[in-house]
C-alpha positions as CSV (number, residue, x, y, z in Angstrom):
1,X,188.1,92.3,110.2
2,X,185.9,94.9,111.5
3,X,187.9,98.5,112.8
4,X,186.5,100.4,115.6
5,X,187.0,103.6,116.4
6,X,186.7,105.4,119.6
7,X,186.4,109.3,119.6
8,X,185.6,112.5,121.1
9,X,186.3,115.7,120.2
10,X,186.3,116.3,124.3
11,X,188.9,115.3,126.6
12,X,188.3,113.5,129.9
13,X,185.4,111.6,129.1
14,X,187.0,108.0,130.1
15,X,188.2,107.4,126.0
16,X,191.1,105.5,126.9
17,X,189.7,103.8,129.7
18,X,186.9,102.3,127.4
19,X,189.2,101.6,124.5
20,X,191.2,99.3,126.4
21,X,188.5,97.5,128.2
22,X,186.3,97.1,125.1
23,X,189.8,95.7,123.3
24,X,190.3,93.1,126.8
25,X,186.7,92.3,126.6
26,X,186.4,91.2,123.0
27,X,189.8,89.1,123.5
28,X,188.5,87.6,127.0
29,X,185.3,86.5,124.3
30,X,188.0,84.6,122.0
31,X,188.7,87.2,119.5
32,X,191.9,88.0,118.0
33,X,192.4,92.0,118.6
34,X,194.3,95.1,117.8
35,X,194.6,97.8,120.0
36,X,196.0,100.9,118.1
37,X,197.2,103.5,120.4
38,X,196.5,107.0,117.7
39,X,197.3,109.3,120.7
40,X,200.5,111.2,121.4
41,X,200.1,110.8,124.7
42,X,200.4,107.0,124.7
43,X,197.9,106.7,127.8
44,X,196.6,103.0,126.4
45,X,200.2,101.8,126.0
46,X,201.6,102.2,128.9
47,X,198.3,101.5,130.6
48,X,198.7,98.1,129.0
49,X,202.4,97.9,130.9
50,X,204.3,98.2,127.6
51,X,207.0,101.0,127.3
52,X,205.8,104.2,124.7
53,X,207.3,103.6,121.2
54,X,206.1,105.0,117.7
55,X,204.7,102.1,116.1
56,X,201.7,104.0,114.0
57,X,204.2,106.6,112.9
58,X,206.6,104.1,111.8
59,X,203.8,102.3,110.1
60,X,202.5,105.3,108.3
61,X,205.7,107.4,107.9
62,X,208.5,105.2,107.6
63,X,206.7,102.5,105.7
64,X,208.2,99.6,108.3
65,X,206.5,96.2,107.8
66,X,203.8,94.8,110.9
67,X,206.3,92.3,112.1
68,X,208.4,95.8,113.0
69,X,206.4,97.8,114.4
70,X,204.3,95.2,116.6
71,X,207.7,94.2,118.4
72,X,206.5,94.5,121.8
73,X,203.4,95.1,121.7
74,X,202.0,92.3,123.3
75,X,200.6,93.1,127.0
76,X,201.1,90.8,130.2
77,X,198.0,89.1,130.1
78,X,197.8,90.5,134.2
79,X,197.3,93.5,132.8
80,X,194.5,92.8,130.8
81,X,192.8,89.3,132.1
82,X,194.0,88.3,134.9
83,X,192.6,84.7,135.6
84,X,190.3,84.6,133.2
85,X,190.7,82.4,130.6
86,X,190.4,83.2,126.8
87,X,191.0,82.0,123.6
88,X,191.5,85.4,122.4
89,X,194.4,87.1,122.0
90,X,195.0,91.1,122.8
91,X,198.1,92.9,120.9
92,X,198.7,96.9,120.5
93,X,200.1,99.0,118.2
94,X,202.1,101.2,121.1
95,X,202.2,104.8,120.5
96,X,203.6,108.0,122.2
97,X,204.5,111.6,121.2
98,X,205.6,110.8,117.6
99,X,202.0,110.2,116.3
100,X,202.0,114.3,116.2
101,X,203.5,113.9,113.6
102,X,201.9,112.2,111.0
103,X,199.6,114.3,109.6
104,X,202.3,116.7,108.8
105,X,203.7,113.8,106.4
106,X,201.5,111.8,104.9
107,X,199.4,113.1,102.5
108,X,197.3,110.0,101.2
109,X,194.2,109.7,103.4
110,X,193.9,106.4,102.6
111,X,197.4,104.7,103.8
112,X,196.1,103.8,107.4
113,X,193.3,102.2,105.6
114,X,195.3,100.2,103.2
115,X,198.0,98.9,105.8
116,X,195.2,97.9,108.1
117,X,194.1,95.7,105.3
118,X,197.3,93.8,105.3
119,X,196.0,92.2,108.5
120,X,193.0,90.8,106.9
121,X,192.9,87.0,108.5
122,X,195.1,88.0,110.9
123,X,192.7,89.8,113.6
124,X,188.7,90.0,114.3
125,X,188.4,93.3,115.6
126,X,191.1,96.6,115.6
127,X,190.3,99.6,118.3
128,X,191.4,102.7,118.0
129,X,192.0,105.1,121.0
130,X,192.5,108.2,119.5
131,X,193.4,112.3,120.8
132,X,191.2,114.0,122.7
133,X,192.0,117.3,120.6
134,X,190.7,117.5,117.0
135,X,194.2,117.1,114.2
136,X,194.8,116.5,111.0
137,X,195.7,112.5,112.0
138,X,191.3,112.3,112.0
139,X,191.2,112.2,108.3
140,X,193.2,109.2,107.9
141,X,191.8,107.5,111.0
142,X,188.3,108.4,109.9
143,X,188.9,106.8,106.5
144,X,190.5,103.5,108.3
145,X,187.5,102.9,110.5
146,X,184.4,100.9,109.9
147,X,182.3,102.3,112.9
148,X,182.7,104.5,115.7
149,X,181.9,104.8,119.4
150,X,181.4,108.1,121.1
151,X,182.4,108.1,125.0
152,X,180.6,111.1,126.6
153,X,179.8,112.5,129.6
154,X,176.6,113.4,130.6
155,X,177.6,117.3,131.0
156,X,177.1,120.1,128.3
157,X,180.8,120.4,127.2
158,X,181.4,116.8,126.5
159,X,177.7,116.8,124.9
160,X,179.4,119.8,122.8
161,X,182.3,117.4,122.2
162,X,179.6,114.7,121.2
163,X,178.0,116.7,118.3
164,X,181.1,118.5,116.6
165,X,182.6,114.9,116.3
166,X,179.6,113.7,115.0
167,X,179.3,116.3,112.6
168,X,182.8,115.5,111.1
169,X,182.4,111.7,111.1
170,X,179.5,113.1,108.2
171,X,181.7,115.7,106.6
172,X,184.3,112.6,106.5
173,X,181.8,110.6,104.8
174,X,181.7,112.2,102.4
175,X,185.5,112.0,101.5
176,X,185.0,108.1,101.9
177,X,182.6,107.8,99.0
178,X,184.8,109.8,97.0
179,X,187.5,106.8,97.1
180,X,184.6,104.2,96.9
181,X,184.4,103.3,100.7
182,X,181.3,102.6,102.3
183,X,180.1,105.0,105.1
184,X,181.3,104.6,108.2
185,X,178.6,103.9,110.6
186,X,178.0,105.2,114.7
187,X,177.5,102.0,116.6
188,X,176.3,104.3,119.6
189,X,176.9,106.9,122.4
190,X,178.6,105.3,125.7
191,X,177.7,107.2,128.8
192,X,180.7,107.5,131.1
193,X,181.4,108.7,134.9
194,X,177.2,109.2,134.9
195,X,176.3,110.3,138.6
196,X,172.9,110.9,140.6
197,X,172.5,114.2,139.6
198,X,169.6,116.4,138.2
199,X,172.6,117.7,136.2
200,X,173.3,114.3,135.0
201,X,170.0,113.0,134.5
202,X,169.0,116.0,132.5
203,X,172.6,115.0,130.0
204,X,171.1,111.5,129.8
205,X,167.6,112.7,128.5
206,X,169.5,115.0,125.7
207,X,171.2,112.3,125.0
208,X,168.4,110.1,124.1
209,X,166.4,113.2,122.6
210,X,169.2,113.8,120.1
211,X,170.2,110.0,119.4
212,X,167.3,108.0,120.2
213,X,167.4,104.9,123.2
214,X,168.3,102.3,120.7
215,X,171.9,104.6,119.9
216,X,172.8,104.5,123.9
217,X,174.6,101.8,125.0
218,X,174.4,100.5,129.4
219,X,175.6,103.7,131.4
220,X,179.1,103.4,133.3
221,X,178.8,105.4,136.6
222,X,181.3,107.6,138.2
223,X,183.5,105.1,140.4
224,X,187.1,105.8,142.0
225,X,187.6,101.4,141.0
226,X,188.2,102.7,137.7
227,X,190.9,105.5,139.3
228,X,192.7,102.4,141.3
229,X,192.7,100.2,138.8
230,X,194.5,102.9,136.5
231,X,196.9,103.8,139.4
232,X,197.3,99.8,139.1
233,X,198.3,99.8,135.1
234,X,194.9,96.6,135.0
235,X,191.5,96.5,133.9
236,X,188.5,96.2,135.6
237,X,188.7,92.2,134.7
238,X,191.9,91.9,136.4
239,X,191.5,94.5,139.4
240,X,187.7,93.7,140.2
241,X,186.0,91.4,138.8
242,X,183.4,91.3,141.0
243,X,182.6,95.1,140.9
244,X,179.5,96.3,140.3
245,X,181.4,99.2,137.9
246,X,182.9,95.6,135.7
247,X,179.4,93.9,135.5
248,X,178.6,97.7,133.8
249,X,181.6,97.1,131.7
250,X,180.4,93.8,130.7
251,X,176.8,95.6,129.8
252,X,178.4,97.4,127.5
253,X,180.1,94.7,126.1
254,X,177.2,92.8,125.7
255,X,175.7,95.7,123.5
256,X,178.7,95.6,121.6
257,X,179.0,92.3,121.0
258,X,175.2,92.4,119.6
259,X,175.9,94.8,117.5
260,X,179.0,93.7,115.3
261,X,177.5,90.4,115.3
């Protein structure tokens, strides 16, 4: 069971929206996934059609069992597929405002990481959207996660965003060696809402400056689809299959999918 994690230290760079779509598009492939909502704000809950509910804090505070706290977490498949068929199956760990309050009372960094192991066997592949805003929730999140994928926008604050994350992910390294965990590892940068601008393009060259073109994953551009399929509560595979802002989606899958092969 691999665990993803999706971060930015930047808000509104598409985080949710690509959380959920990269959790639909590995369970459209056949996998069995996880989608853990780590954000107060509970966007890829109720963006999945399920009602807001503290499942990760009663996981990690109140020490309920899996078969508790996934109770209702499993999305109308119109949300997520559509007609698309799949041997995969897509379930979330719903969240909303509770998940402040973790940090504030659980002091081993290492729980999320050992209740995710219960699920060995049980899933392929766990995402986690997580807040926008930096907390002390990262820690144990960080220490959870096998990789990470960093949204961004092609604009200097998201950019700014980009490198403080990336800087912790290596302070937070270091805390994983210390309880004999392997490094977490960045599976690459994810251009989002990328426009034909000389603004834009000049984000996209930093990008590739920085990180090198084998760390950038297949550009989304800026599309009002995504907007309407939101407004919607679907992803792109359900609301527009056909658009040319889906077949990016699936680029990006496809990078993905080559890279935890």
């Amino acid at each position: 069971m691999q665990v993803i994690t999706l971060l930015n230290e930047k808000g509104g760079v598409g985080k949710t929206s690509l959380s959920r779509h990269i959790a639909a598009g590995l369970a459209l492939s056949g996998q069995h996934v996880l989608l853990v909502d780590a954000d107060p704000q509970g966007s890829s809950t109720t963006q999945m059609q399920l009602a807001p509910y503290g499942g990760l804090y009663r996981l990690l505070v109140q020490n309920e069992s899996w078969d508790v706290v996934m109770m209702g977490g499993v999305p109308p498949v119109a949300a997520w597929a559509g007609d698309m068929e799949t041997s995969g199956s897509l379930q979330v760990l719903r969240g909303n405002e509770e998940t402040r309050g973790i940090a504030n009372m659980v002091a081993d960094v290492t729980k999320f990481q050992k209740r995710l192991a219960e699920l060995n066997g049980l899933f392929d592949t766990v995402i986690i959207d997580t807040s926008p805003t930096p907390s002390m929730l990262q820690p144990i999140i960080y220490i959870a996660t096998d990789s990470l994928l960093y949204p961004t926008n092609a604009q200097l604050m998201s950019l700014e965003g980009l490198n403080q994350s990336i800087e912790r992910m290596k302070e937070l390294n270091r805390t994983r060696k210390q309880f004999g965990l392997q490094t977490a590892d960045i599976l690459g940068i994810v251009p989002t809402m990328v426009r034909n601008t000389s603004a834009h393009a000049s984000g996209m060259q930093m990008l590739v400056d920085h990180f090198g073109s084998g760390s950038i994953y297949p550009a989304l551009s800026m599309a009002t689809v995504w907007q309407d399929a939101e407004f919607v509560r679907q992803t792109l595979y359900t609301f527009a299959p056909t658009h040319e802002a889906t077949r990016q989606m699936h680029d990006v899958m496809s990078r993905l999918h080559a890279d935890i092969a």
